[in-house]
C-alpha positions in Angstrom: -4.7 36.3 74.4 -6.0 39.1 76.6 -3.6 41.8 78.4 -4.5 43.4 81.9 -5.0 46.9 82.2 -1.2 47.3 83.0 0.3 45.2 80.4 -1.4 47.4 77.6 -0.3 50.6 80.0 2.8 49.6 80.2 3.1 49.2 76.3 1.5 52.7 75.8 4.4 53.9 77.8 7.0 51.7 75.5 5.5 53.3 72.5 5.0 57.1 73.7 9.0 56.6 75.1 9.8 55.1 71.5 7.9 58.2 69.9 9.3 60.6 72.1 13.2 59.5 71.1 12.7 59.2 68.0 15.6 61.2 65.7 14.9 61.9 62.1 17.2 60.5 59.8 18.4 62.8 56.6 16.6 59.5 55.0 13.5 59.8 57.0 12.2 62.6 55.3 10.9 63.1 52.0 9.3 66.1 49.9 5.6 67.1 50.2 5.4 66.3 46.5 6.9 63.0 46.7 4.7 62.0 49.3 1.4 62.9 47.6 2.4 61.3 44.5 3.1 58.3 46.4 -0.8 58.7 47.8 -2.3 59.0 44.6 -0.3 56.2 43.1 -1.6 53.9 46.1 -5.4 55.7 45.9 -5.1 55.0 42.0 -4.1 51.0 42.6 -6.9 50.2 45.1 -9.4 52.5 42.6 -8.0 49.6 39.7 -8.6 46.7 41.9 -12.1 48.1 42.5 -12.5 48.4 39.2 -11.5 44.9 38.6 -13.5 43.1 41.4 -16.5 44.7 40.3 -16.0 44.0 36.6 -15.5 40.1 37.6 -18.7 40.2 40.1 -20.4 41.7 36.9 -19.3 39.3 34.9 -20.3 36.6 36.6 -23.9 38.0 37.2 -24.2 37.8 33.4 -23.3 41.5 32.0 -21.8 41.8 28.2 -18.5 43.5 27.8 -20.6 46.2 26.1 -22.5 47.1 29.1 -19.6 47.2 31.0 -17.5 49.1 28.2 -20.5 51.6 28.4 -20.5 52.0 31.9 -16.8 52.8 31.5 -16.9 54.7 29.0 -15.2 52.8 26.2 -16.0 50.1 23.9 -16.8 46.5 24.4 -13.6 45.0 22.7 -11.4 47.9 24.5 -12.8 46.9 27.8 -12.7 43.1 26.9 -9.0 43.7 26.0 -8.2 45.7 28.9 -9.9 43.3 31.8 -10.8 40.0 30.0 -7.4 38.6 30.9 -7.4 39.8 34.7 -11.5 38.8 35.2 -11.6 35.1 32.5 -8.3 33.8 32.6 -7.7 31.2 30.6 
């Protein structure tokens, strides 16, 4: 449903107020190191899922589990052990 001009101005103005009284809890805040960890675990996940959607749109084009352990740098049954399950369920 479309706004007007002020409705969405007027929510801008919610929001900055909302921002601007915002207080930190002591729970709000966590360590630098936490919070990159937490990146890279969440960077690592949507790298997997890559890694998955590919292997299945691969798989379905017709490529062995050898080519595709290749391309990843293991073996065929490694590869076929690791993804098989996740790409050709049963």
């Amino acid at each position: 449903m479309p706004r007007s001009i002020q409705e969405i101005l007027d929510h801008a103005d919610e929001l900055a107020k909302r921002f601007e009284d915002y207080e930190p809890s002591p729970g709000d805040e966590r360590p630098v190191e936490e919070y990159l960890l937490h990146r890279a675990a969440l960077a690592r996940a949507r790298s997997e899922q890559q890694v998955i959607d590919a292997i299945v749109a691969a798989r379905a084009a017709g490529t062995s589990w050898q080519k595709i352990g290749t391309i990843l740098g293991t073996s065929a049954q490694a590869a076929q052990q690791r993804y098989g399950p996740v790409v050709e369920p049963a």
